[in-house]
C-alpha positions as semicolon CSV with decimal commas, in nm:
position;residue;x (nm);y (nm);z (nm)
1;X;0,000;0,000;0,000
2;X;0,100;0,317;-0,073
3;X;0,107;0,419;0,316
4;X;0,429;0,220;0,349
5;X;0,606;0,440;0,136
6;X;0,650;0,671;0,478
7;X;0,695;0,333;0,693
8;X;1,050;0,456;0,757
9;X;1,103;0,801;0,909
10;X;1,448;0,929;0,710
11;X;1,490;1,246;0,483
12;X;1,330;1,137;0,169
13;X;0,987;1,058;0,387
14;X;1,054;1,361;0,557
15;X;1,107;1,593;0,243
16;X;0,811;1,367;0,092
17;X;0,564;1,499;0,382
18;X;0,691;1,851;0,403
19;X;0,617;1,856;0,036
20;X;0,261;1,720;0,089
21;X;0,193;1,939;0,378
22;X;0,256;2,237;0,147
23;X;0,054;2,159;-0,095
24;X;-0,194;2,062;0,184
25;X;-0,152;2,439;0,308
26;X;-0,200;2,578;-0,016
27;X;-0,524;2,401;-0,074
28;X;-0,673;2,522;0,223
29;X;-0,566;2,823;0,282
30;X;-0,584;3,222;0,105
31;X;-0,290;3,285;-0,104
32;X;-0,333;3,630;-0,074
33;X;-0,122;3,607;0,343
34;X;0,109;3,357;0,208
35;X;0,395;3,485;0,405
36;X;0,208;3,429;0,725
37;X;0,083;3,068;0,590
38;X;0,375;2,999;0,526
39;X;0,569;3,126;0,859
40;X;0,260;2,888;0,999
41;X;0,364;2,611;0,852
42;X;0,754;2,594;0,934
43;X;0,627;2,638;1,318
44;X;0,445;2,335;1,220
45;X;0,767;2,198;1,062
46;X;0,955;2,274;1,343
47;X;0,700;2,119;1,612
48;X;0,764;1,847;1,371
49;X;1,125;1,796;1,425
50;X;1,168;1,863;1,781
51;X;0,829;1,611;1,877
52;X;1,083;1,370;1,638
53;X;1,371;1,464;1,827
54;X;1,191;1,423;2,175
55;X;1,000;1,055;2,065
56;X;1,367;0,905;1,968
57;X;1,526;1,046;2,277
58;X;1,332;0,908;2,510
59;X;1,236;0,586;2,311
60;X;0,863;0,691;2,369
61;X;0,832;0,462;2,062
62;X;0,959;0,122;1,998
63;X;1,091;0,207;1,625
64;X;0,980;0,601;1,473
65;X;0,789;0,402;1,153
66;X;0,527;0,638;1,023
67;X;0,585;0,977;1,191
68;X;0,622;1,165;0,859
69;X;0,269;0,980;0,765
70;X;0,174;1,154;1,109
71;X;0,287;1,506;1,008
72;X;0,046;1,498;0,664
73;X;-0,243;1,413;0,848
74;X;-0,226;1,652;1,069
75;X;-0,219;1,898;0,827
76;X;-0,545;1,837;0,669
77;X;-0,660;1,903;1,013
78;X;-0,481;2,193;1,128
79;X;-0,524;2,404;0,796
80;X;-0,880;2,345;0,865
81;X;-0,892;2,475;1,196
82;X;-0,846;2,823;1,327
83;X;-0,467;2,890;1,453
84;X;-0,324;3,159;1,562
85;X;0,090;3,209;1,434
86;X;0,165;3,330;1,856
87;X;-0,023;3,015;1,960
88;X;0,148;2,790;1,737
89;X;0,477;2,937;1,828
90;X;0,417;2,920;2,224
91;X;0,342;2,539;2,162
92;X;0,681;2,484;1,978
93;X;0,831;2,674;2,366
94;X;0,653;2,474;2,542
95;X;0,757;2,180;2,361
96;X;1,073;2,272;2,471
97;X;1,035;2,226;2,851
98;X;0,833;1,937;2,808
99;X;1,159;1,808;2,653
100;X;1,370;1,890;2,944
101;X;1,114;1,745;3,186
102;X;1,134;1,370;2,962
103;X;1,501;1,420;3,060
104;X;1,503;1,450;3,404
105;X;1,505;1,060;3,417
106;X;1,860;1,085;3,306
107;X;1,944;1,174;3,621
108;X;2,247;1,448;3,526
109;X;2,231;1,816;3,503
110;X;1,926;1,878;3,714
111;X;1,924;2,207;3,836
112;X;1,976;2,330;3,483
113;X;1,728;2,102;3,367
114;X;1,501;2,228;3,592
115;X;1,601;2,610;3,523
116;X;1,543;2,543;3,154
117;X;1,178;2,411;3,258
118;X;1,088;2,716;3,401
119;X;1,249;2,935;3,159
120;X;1,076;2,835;2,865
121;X;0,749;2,755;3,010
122;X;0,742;3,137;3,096
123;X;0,839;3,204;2,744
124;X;0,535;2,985;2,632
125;X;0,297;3,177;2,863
126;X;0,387;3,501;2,766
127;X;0,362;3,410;2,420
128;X;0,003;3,278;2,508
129;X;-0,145;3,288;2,820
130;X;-0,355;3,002;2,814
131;X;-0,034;2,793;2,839
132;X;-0,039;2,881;3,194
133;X;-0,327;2,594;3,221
134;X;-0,022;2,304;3,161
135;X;0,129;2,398;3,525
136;X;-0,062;2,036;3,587
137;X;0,177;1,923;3,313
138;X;0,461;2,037;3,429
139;X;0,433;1,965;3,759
140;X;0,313;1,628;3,728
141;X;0,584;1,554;3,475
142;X;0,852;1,696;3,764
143;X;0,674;1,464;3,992
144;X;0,682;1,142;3,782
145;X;1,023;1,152;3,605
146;X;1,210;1,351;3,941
147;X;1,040;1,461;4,217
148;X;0,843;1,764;4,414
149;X;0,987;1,957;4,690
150;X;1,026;2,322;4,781
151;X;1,420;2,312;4,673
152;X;1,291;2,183;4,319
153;X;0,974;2,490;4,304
154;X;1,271;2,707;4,368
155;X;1,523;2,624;4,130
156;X;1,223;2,652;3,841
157;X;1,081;2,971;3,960
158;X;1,474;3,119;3,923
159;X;1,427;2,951;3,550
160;X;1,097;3,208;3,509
161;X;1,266;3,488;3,643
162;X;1,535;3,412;3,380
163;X;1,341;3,436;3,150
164;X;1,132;3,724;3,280
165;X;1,438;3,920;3,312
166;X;1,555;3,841;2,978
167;X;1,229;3,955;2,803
168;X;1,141;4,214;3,035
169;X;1,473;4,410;2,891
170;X;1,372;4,325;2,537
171;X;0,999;4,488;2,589
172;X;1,151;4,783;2,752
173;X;1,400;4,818;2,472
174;X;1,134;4,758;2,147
175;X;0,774;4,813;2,358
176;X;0,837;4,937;2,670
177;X;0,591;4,691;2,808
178;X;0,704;4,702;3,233
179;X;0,694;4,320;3,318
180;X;0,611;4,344;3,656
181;X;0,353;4,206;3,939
182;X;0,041;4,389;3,802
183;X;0,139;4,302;3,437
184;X;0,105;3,896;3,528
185;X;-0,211;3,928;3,755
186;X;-0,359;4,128;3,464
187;X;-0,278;3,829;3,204
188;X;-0,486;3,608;3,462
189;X;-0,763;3,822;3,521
190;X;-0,799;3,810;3,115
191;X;-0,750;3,408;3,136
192;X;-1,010;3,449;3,434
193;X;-1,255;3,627;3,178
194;X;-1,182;3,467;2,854
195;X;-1,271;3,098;3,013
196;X;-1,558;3,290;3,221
197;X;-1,741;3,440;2,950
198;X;-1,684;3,122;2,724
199;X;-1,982;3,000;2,529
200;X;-1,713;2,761;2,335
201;X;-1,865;2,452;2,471
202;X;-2,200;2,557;2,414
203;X;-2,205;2,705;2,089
204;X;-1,917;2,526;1,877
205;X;-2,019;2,314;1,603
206;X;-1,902;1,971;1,519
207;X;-1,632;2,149;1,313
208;X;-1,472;2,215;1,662
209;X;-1,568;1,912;1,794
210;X;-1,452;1,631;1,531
211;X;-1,093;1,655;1,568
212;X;-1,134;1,668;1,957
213;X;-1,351;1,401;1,972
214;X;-1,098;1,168;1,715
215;X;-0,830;1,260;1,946
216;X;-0,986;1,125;2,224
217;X;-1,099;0,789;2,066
218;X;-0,743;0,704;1,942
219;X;-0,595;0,800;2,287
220;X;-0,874;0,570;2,452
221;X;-0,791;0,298;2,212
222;X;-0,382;0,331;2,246
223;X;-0,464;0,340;2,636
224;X;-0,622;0,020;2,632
225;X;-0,386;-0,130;2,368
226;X;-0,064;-0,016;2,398
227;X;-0,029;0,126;2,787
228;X;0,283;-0,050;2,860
229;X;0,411;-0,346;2,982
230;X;0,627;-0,266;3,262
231;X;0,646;0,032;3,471
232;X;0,924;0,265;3,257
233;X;0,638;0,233;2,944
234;X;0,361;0,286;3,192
235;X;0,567;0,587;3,329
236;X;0,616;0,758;3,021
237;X;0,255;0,701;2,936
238;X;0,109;0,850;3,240
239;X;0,274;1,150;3,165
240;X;0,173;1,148;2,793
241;X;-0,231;1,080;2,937
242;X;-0,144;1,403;3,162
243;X;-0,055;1,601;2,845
244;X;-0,315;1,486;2,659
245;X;-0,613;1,549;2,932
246;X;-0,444;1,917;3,009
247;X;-0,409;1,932;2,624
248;X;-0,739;1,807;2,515
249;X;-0,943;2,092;2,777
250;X;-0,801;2,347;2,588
251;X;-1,069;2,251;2,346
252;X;-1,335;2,383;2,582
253;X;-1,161;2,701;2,612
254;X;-1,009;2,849;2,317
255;X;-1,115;2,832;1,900
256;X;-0,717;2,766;1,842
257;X;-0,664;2,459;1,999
258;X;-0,593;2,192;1,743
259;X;-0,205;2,244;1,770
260;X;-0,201;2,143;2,134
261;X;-0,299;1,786;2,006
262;X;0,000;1,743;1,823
263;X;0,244;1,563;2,026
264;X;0,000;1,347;2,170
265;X;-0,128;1,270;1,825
266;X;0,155;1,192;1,667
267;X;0,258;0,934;1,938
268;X;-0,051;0,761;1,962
269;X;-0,147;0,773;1,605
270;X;0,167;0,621;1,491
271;X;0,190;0,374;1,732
272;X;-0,172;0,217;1,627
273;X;-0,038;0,255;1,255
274;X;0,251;0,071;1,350
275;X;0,098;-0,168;1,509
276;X;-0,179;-0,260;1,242
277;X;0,017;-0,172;0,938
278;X;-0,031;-0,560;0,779
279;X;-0,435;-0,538;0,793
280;X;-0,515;-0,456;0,450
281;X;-0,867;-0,298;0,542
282;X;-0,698;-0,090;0,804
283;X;-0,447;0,043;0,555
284;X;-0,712;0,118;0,326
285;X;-0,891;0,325;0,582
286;X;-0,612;0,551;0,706
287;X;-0,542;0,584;0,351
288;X;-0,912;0,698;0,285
289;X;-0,887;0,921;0,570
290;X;-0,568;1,086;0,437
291;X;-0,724;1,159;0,104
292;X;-1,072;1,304;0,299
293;X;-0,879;1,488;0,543
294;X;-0,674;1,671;0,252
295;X;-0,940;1,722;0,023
296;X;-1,011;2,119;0,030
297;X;-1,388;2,109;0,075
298;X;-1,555;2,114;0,462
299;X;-1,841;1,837;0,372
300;X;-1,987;1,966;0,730
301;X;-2,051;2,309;0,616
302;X;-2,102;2,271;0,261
């Protein structure tokens, strides 16, 4: 089947799927912002890569077969869906702590693993405030791969004021923007508001709700499946269900939250691909699937 072309994950799959997802992008989206399509899609790129980088680091997956395969079906369902270029880029930051917190395991470096944690999750939250909802992320993750105690709060707290201090000097210099006490209470009195004054769950369509609701039946099946047969799989997974729950809520609060999905997407999509890839009707479904998905026509709306 034609699916296996992508079974391996090296650079001519790769180029093969960046090269679909732009065609993908074009389909879907109005030529006439190209340049901000297009600054979309290598955040999307990028997410790409460093998800990649994160799944064969940790050997969250036995073997990385299909992960390009992953990246093109996600982009029929992204272009589809409201985003945001700030949102997409705070995702790719916070990507970046949730790296360091997978790494804590290692058991070297800690305090600057920790510091990075902090610095980058504060980069994520300025860059979108919602991200300050995945403090049960991060803290969970802390708690399962290292541990929680006021020494450990500490050390990522000086990781925020890093990065505080780093951008507060940047918005003085370009917006003078003051980053101080009253600046972050004000972002969660807006977060406070926003989710307050929400009618997202009420009045969203199935639009909003499809790729939600597919998200959470493949993460129900791979739970059941594919949880993990000793405790370092069952570890990993835990924190990957915490992700996904923390990630999966945004979908009650925000238009824009499709991107959030990714990572835990990816990983559980591929893994059921892998897993399944010599049943001949299941092949032909995904492949069905791919060709709906990046067809540019909304059959619910049309």
């Amino acid at each position: 089947m034609i699916i296996r072309v992508f079974k391996f994950t090296k650079l001519p799959q790769v180029i093969a799927a960046i090269i679909i997802s732009i065609l993908i992008m074009l389909a879907f989206k109005n030529i006439d912002n190209l340049v901000a399509e297009i600054y979309s899609l290598s955040l999307l790129v990028a997410i790409f890569f460093l998800s990649l980088f994160i799944i064969s680091k940790n050997s969250i997956l036995k073997n990385n077969q299909y992960i390009s395969l992953g990246l093109i079906i996600f982009c029929g369902i992204y272009f589809k869906m409201p985003s945001e270029i700030n949102i997409t880029a705070s995702y790719l930051i916070l990507l970046l702590s949730i790296r360091k917190i997978y790494s804590l395991k290692s058991k070297k470096n800690q305090n600057k693993k920790l510091f990075d944690i902090g610095f980058w999750y504060l980069i994520s939250i300025i860059l979108n405030p919602v991200n300050l909802f995945f403090i049960i992320t991060i803290l969970t993750g802390i708690f399962i791969f290292y541990k929680i105690s006021p020494v450990v709060v500490l050390k990522i707290v000086a990781g925020m004021l890093g990065a505080k201090l780093i951008v507060l000097f940047y918005f003085d210099l370009t917006e003078n923007i003051p980053l101080t006490q009253d600046y972050f209470i004000n972002i969660i009195d807006q977060i406070w508001i926003t989710y307050s004054t929400n009618d997202t769950f009420l009045n969203q369509n199935l639009d909003h709700w499809l790729f939600a609701s597919i998200s959470l039946l493949i993460f129900l099946y791979y739970s059941f499946r594919f949880f993990g047969n000793n405790l370092v799989e069952r570890i990993k997974n835990l924190f990957l269900l915490t992700f996904f729950i923390n990630s999966f809520l945004l979908s009650f609060i925000i238009n824009e939250y499709s991107i959030f999905l990714f990572f835990p997407f990816l990983v559980t999509l591929v893994k059921i691909i892998s897993e399944l890839k010599d049943n001949l009707f299941f092949e032909t479904v995904v492949l069905i699937a791919i060709i709906l998905n990046s067809y540019p026509y909304n059959f619910l709306t049309n």
